[in-house]
C-alpha positions in Angstrom: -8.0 25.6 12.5 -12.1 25.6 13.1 -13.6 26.3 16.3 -15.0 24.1 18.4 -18.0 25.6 18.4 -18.3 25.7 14.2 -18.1 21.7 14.7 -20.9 21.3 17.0 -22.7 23.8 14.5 -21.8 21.4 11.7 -22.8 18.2 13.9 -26.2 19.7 14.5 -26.6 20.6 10.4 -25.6 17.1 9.2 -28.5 15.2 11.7 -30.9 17.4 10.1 -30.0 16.7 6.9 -29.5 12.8 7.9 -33.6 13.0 8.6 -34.2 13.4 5.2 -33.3 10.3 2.9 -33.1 10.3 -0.8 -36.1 8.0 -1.9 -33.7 7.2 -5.4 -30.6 5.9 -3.5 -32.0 5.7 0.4 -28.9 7.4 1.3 -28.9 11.2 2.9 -27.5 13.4 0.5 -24.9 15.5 3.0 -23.6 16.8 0.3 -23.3 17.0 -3.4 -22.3 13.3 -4.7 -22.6 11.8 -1.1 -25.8 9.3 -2.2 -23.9 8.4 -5.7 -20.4 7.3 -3.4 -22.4 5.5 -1.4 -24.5 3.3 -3.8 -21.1 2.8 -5.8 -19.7 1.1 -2.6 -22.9 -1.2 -2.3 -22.6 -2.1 -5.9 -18.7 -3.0 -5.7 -19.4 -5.1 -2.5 -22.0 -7.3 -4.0 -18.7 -8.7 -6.0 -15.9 -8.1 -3.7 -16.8 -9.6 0.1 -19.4 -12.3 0.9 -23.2 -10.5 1.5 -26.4 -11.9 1.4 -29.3 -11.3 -1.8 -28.6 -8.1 -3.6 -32.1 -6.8 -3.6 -31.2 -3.6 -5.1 -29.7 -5.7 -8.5 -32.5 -7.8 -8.9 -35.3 -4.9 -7.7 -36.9 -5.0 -11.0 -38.5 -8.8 -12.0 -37.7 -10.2 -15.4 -40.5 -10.4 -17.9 -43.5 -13.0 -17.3 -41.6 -13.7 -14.0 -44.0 -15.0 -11.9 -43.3 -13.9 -7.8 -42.7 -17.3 -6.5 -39.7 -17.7 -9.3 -38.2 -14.4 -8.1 -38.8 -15.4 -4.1 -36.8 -18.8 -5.9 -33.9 -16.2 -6.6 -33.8 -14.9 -2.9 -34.0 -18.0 -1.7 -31.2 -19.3 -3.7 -28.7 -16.9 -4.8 -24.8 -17.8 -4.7 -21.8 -15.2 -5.3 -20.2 -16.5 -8.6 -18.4 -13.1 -9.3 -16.3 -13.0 -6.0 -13.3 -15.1 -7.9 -12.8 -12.6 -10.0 -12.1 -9.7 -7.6 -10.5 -12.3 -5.4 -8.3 -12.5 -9.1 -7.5 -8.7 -9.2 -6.9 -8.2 -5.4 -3.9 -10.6 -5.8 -2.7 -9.5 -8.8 -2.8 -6.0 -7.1 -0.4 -7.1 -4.1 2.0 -8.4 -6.6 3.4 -5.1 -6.0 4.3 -5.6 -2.9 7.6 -8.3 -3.5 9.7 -7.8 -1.3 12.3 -7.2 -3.7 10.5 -4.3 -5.4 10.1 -1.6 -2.6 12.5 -1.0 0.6 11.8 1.7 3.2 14.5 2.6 5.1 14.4 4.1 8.7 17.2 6.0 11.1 19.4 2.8 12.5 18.1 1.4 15.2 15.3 4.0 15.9 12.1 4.2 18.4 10.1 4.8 15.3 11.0 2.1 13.2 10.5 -1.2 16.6 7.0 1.0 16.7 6.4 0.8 13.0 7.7 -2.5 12.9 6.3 -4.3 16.0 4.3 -2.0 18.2 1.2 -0.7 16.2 -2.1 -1.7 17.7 -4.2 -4.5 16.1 -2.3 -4.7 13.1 1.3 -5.3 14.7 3.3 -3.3 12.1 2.6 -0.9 9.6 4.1 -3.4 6.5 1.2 -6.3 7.7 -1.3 -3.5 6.9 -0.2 -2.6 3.7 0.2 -5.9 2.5 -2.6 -7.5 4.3 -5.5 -4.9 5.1 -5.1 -1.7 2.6 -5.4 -3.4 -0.9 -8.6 -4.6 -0.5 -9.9 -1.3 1.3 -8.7 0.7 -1.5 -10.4 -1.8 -4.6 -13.8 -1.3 -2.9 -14.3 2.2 -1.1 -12.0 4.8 -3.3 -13.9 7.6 -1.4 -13.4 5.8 2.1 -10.3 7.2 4.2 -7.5 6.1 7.2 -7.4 8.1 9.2 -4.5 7.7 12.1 -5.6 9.1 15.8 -4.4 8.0 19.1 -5.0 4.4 19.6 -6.0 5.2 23.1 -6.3 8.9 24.7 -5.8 9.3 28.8 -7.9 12.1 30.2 -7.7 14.1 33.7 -10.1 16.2 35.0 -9.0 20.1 35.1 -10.5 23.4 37.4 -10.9 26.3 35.3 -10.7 29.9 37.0 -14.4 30.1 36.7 -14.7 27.0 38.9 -15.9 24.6 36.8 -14.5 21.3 36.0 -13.3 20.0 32.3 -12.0 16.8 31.5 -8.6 17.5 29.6 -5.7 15.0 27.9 -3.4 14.0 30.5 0.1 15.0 29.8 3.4 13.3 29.5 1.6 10.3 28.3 2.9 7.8 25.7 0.8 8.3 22.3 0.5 5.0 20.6 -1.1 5.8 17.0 -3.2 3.3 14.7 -4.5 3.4 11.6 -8.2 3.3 11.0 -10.5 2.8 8.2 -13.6 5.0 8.0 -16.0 4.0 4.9 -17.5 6.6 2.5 -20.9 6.3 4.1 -19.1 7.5 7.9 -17.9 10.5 5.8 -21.0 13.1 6.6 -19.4 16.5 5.9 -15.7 17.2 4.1 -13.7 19.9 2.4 -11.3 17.5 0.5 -7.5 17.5 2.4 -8.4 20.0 4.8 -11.3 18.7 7.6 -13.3 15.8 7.8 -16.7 14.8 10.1 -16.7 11.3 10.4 -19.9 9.4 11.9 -18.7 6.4 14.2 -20.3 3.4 14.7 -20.4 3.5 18.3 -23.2 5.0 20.1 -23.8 7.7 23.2 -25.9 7.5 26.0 -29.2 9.2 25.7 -32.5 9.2 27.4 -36.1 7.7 26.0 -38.8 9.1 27.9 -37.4 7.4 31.2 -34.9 5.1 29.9 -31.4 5.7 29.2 -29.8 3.7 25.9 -26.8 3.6 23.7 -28.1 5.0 20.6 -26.7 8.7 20.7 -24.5 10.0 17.5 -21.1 10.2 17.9 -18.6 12.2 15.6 -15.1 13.0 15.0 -13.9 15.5 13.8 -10.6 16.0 11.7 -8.4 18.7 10.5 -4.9 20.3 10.6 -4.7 20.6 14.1 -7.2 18.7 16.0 -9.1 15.9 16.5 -12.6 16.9 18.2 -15.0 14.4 19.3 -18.5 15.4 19.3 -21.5 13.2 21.2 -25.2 13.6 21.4 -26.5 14.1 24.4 -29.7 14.6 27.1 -33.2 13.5 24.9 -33.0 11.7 22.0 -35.5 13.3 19.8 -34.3 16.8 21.3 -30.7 16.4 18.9 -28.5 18.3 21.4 -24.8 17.8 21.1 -21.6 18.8 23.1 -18.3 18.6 21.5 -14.3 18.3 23.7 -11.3 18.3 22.0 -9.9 14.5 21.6 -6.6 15.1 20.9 -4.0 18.5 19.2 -1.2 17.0 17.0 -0.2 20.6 15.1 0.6 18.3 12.3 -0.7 21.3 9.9 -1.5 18.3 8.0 -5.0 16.5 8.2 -4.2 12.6 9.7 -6.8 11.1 7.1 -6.5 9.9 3.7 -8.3 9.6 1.2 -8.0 5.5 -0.1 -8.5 7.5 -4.1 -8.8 5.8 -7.6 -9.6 7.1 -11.0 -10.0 11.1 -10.0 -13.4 12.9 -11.1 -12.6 16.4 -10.7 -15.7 18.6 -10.7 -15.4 22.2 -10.6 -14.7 23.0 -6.5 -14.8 19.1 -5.2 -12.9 15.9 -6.4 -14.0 12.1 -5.6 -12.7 8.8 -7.2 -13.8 5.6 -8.7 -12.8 2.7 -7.6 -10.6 0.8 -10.8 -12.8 -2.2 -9.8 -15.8 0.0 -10.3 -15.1 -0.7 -14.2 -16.0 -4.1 -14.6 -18.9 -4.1 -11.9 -22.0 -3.3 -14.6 -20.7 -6.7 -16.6 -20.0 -8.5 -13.4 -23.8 -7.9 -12.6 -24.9 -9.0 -15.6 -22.9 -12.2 -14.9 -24.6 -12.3 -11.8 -28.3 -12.1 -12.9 -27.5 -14.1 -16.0 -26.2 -17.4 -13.2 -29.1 -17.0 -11.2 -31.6 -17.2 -14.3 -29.6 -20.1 -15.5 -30.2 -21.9 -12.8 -33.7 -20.8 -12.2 -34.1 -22.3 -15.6 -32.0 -25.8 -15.1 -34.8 -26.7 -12.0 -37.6 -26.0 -14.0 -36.9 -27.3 -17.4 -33.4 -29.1 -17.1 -34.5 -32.7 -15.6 -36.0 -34.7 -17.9 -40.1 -35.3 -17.8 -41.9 -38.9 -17.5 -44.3 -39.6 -20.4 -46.1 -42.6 -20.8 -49.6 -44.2 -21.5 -52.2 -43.7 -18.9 -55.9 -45.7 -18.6 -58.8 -44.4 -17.6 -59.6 -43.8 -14.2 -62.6 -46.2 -13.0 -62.6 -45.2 -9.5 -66.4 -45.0 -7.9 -67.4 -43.5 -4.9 -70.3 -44.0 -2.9 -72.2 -40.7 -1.9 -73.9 -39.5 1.2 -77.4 -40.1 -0.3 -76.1 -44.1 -1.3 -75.6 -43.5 -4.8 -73.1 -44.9 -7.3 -71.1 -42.5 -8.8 -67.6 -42.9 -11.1 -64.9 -40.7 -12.2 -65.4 -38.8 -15.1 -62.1 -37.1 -16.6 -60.9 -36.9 -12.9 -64.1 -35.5 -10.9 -67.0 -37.2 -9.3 -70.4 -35.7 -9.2 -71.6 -35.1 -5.1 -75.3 -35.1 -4.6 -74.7 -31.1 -4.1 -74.6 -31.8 -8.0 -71.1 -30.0 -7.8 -68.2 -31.2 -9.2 -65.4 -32.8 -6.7 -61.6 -34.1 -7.5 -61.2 -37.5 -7.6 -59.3 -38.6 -4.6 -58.0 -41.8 -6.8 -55.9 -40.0 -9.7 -56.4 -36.4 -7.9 -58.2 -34.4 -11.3 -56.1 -36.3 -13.6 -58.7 -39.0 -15.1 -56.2 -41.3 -16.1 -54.1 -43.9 -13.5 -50.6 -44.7 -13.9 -49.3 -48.3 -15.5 -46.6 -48.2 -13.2 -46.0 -51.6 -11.0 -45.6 -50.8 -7.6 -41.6 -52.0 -8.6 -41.5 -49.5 -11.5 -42.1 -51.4 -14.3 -44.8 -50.6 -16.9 -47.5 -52.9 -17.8 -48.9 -52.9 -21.1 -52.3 -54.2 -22.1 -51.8 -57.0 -23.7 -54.1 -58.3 -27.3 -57.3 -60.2 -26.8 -60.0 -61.3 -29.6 -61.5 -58.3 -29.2 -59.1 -55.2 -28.5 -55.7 -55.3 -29.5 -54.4 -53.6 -26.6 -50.9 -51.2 -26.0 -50.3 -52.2 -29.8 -52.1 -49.1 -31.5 -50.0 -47.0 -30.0 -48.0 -45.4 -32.3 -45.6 -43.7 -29.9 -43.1 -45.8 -27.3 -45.7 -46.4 -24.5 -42.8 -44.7 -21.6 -40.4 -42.2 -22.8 -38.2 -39.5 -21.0 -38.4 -36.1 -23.2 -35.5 -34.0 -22.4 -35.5 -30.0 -23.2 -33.7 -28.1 -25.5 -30.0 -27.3 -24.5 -29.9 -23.6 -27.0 -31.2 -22.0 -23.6 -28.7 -23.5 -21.2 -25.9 -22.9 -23.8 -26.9 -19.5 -24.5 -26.8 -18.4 -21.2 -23.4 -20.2 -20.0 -21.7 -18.7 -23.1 -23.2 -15.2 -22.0 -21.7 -15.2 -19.0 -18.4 -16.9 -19.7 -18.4 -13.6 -22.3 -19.4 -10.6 -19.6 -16.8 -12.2 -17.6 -13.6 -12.7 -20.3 -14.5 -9.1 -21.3 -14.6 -7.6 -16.9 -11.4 -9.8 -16.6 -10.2 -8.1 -19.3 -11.0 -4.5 -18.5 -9.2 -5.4 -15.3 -6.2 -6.7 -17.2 -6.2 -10.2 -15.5 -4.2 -13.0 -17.1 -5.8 -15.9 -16.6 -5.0 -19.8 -17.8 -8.4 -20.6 -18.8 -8.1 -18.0 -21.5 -5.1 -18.9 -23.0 -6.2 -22.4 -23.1 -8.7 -21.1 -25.8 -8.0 -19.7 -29.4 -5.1 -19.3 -30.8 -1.8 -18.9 -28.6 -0.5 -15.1 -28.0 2.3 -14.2 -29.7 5.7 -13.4 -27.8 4.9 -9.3 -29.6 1.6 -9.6 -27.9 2.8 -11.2 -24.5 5.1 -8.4 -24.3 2.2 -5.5 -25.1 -0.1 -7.5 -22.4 2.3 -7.3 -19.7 3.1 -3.3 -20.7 -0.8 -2.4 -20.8 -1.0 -3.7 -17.2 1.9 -2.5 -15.6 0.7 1.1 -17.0 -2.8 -0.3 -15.4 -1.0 -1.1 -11.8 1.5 1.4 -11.5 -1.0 4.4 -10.6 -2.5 2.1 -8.1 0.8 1.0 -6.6 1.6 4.7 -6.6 -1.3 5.7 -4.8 -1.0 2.9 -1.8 2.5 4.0 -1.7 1.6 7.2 -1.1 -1.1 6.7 1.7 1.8 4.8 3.3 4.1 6.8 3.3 1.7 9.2 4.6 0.2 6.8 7.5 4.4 6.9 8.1 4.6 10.3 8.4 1.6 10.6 10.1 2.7 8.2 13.2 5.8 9.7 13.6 4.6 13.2 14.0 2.5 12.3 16.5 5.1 10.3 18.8 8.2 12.6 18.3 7.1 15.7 16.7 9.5 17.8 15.4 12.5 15.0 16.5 10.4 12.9 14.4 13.2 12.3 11.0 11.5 11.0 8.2 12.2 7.5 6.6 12.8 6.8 2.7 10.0 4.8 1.1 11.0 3.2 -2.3 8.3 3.0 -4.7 8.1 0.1 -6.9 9.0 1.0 -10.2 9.1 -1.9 -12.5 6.2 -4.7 -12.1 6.0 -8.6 -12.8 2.9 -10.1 -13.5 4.1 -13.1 -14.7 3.4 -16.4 -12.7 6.3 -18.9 -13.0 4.0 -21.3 -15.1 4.1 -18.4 -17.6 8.4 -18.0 -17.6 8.5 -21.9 -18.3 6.0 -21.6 -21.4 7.9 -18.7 -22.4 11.5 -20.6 -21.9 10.1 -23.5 -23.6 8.4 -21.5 -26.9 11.8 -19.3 -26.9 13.9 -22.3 -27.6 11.6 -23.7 -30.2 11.8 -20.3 -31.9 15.4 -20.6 -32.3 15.5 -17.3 -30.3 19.3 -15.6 -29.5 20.5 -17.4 -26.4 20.6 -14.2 -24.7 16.7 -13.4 -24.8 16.8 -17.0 -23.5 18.9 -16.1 -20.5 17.0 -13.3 -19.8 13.5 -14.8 -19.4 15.3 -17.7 -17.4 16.7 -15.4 -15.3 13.4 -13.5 -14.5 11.9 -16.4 -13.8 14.4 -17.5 -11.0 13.7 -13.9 -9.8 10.2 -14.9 -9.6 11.1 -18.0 -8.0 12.9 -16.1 -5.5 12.6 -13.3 -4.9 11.0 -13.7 -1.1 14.2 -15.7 -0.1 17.1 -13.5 0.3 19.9 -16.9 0.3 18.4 -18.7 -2.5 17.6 -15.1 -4.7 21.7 -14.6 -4.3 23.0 -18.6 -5.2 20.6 -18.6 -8.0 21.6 -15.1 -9.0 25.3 -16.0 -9.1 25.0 -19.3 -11.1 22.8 -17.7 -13.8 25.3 -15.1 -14.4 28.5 -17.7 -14.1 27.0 -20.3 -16.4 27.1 -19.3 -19.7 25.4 -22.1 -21.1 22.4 -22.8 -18.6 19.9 -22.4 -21.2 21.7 -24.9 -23.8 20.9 -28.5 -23.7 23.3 -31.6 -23.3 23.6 -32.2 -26.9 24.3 -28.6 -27.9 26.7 -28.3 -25.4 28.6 -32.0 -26.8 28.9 -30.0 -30.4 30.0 -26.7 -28.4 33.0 -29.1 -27.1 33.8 -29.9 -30.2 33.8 -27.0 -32.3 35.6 -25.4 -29.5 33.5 -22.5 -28.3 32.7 -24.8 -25.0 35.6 -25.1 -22.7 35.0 -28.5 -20.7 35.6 -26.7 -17.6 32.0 -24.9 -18.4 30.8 -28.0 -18.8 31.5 -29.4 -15.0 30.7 -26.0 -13.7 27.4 -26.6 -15.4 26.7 -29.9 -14.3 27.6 -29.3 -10.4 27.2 -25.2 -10.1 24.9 -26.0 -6.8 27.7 -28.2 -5.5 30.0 -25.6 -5.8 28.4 -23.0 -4.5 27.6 -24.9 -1.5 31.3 -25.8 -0.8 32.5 -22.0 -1.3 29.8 -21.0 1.6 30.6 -23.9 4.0 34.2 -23.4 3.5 33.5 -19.2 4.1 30.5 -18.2 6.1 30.8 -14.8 5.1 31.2 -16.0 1.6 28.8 -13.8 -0.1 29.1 -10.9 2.1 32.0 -10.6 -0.6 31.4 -8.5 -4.1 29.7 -10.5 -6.5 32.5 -10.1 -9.1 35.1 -12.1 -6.4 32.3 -14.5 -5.9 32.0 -15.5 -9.6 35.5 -15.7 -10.0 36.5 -18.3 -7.2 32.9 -20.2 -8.5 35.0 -20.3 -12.1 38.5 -21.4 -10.1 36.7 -24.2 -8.4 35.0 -25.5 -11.4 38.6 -25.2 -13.4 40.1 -26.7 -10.4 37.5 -29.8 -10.6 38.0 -30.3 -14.5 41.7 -30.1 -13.9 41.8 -33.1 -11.4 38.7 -35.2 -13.5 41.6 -34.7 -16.5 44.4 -35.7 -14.5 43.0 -38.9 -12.8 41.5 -39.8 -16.5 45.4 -39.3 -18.0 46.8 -41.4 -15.3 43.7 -44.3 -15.3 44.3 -44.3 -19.7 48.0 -44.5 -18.8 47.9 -47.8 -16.4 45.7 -49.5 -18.7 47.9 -48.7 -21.8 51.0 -50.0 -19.3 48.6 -53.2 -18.8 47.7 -53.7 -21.9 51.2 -53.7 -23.2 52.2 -55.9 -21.0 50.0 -58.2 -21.2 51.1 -58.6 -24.9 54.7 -58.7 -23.4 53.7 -62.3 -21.4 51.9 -63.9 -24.0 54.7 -63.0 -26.6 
């Protein structure tokens, strides 16, 4: 635990150092690696949320760019990278199927309607793992939640030497919330055991004779304690007092660290963001777009050539003299040189009608008019496309190759070159679940921690812990990917069983967020034997005799079945699945039994028939 007074020391040191920025980065360096955190999360954010011109990535002007095509790039950049992290940002909650992980609290608990209902802003501590973590985590690995009293209820106190302090209240209901504090807020730290945090919000403090909202404001972090620390009386002066903000006793510190890839450097540790990996080819996509189109509006519409004539315009001048164009100027009687205000410095006038059409001079007896030209008198020249191709195929490259460093599966790259092997599907999926699983492990973690965290500080030591279930395996797969899987399995001649198997992940796929349709699927793909064969293979099955016809009907109406079994038992399957499968095969038998029987009976009346109708006309 740190004394209060250490952490108003500490407040004081860090506004110092805040005075002083870096001219490299802009950034204060508070401490050893601060500056370099910070510009990583203002390079990652250029390609991860919607921002306006990157100044910093285009600082430096290409060669022979002139100023007013670089103001041309401020004026009309666009975001083409932010599909790509909108790409890996869903591919990252893919962990979070509901069939994957389970956390499971006491029955019926306090703790688990507060986790599940009662947390401020976010309503439950599942909508902000799903819905607000991932994307906090991809773009600030150095960033940390911190969870703290939503809201703290003070009373004021008399202490023995008369004076007043404002204290917490006691017996009051602590609602904890999550909150995200970004690497930049992060002023001071010794890594899992105290944090300074700078807030956004501001203190009152006084300018010259005005008082204004634009004080520091701290917090403080560490096993015990939360202080809160406020500037205070002249702004320029720096003075700060500091009051506790709440004691939890946790001997734990209630932020943590969002982490990544660890970088471990002798006595301090920080992370890169995964993201962070593709983000020097995702720039280069981005410069490489904004040249291209610079490039397209200057060169990419085609240019009007055609035959001028001379320009005969005559002026008058001030002094009443005569005087005519001459290769687009007309002499003053300054005897100065002024533009011709009929074809504006040109010297030639356009053969353009009025209606666009070009007239031609047409042969006389003594010239022979447009005819000596030896080019088409109106042509469109159009530029070179190696420039525009060049570029596009650039950046379609820096983009495969971040996609790939990020291990996205995409269907514009498989719609290219030659198709992936099943061998190669297989080592795809493998080299991105080892990608995903330290990232699913480490948002795990902080929830389980944010968990732990919350419950401490409602119940304290009555607080019992729940179970969180990491994910384990990891399906990447979309369900367009199963069916071209399914469909180059059976062309393969693969065993019917691999068959089943990717048929039956793909249901899973399917289903896996509905709990009723996950289970009748799941029955009938492991009652029907022979789901994956078609008609005709199941016709010569029949009649070799590996196929009973009962498989057949079961086949052909397992839905049906299934449906009947439920609505003639509600708690139908609240049963073990082995009972379920087997009165799903004794209905099907059932069925074929009757189709048999009313087929024996229908062959044997129309035998009777037939015979008698011989009978009568015997």
């Amino acid at each position: 635990m740190i004394d209060i007074n250490e952490v108003l020391n500490l407040a004081i040191s860090v506004n110092k150092i805040a005075r002083k920025k870096d001219k490299r980065t802009e950034y204060p360096e508070y401490y050893e690696g601060y500056s370099d955190r910070a510009v990583m999360l203002d390079r990652i954010r250029v390609h991860s949320q919607p921002c306006g011109f990157p100044a910093k990535l285009f600082r430096e002007r290409a060669p022979r760019q002139s100023e007013e095509e670089f103001d041309y790039f401020k004026e009309n950049y666009k975001q083409t990278t932010l599909p790509v992290y909108l790409d890996f940002q869903s591919t990252v909650t893919r962990v979070f199927h509901d069939t994957n992980w389970n956390v499971d609290f006491e029955d019926d608990s306090e703790f688990q309607k507060y986790c599940e209902t009662g947390i401020p802003i976010y309503g439950s501590w599942e909508n902000f793992m799903k819905g607000v973590l991932p994307h906090l985590k991809l773009t600030d690995a150095n960033g940390v939640i911190a969870v703290k009293p939503y809201a703290v209820e003070t009373e004021k106190q008399q202490l023995e030497d008369g004076t007043v302090e404002e204290v917490i209240a006691k017996g009051q209901e602590i609602k904890p919330v999550m909150v995200y504090y970004s690497t930049k807020q992060i002023v001071a730290e010794e890594y899992d055991s105290w944090y300074l945090i700078e807030l956004k919000e501001k203190s009152e403090v006084t300018k010259g004779s005005r008082k204004v909202k634009e004080g520091m404001v701290y917090e403080f972090y560490d096993d015990t304690q939360i202080i809160r620390i406020e500037q205070v009386g002249e702004y320029s002066d720096y003075k700060f007092q500091a009051r506790l903000y709440f004691e939890h006793n946790w001997q734990r510190v209630p932020c943590f660290k969002l982490k990544g890839v660890p970088n471990i450097a002798e006595d301090h540790i920080s992370f890169t963001s995964q993201f962070m990996y593709a983000v020097d080819l995702l720039d280069l996509c981005t410069i490489n777009q904004a040249v291209l189109q610079a490039v397209i509006n200057r060169i990419g519409y085609p240019h009007t050539v055609m035959i001028g004539v001379p320009c005969e315009f005559e002026q008058k001048t001030e002094s009443g003299l005569i005087r005519s164009c001459d290769h687009g100027y007309i002499l003053g009687d300054d005897n100065k040189k002024h533009i011709c205000p009929s074809c504006r410095g040109v010297g030639l006038r356009s053969k353009l009608s009025p209606l666009g059409a070009l007239l031609l001079n047409p042969e006389s007896a003594t010239d022979k008019g447009d005819t000596t030209f030896t080019r088409p008198a109106l042509e469109f020249p159009t530029p070179p496309s190696e420039p525009f191709r060049y570029l596009m195929e650039k950046i379609e490259w820096d983009e495969k190759k971040a996609r790939n460093i990020l291990h996205l599966k995409t269907t514009a790259s498989k719609a290219s070159g030659q198709p992936e092997t099943a061998t190669s599907e297989l080592l795809d999926n493998r080299a991105m679940s080892a990608f995903m699983k330290p990232i699913s492990d480490q948002m795990f973690g902080i929830g389980e921690s944010i968990l732990n965290a919350i419950g401490w500080m409602r119940y304290g030591n009555d607080y019992t812990r729940p179970v969180l279930s990491y994910p384990v395996t990891f399906d990447f797969y979309t369900e367009a990917d199963y069916l071209l899987q399914i469909g180059e399995a059976k062309k393969a001649g693969m065993p019917p069983m691999v068959i089943s198997t990717i048929i039956y992940t793909y249901l899973q796929s399917l289903y896996y967020n509905d709990r009723m349709t996950a289970m009748v699927f799941n029955l009938i793909s492991q009652t029907d034997r022979i789901m994956i064969l078609s008609n005709d293979e199941i016709e010569v099955g029949i009649s070799k005799g590996t196929i009973d016809k009962w498989e057949k009907v079961l086949h052909d109406s397992a839905i049906n079945f299934v449906d009947q079994l439920a609505f003639e038992n509600d708690k139908f399957f609240e049963q073990d699945f082995i009972t379920q499968k087997e009165q799903l095969i004794a209905l099907a038998k059932a069925t074929y039994d009757a189709i048999a029987k009313n087929a024996t009976l229908s062959q044997s009346a129309s035998t009777a028939a037939r015979l008698a109708a011989i009978a009568a006309n015997a």
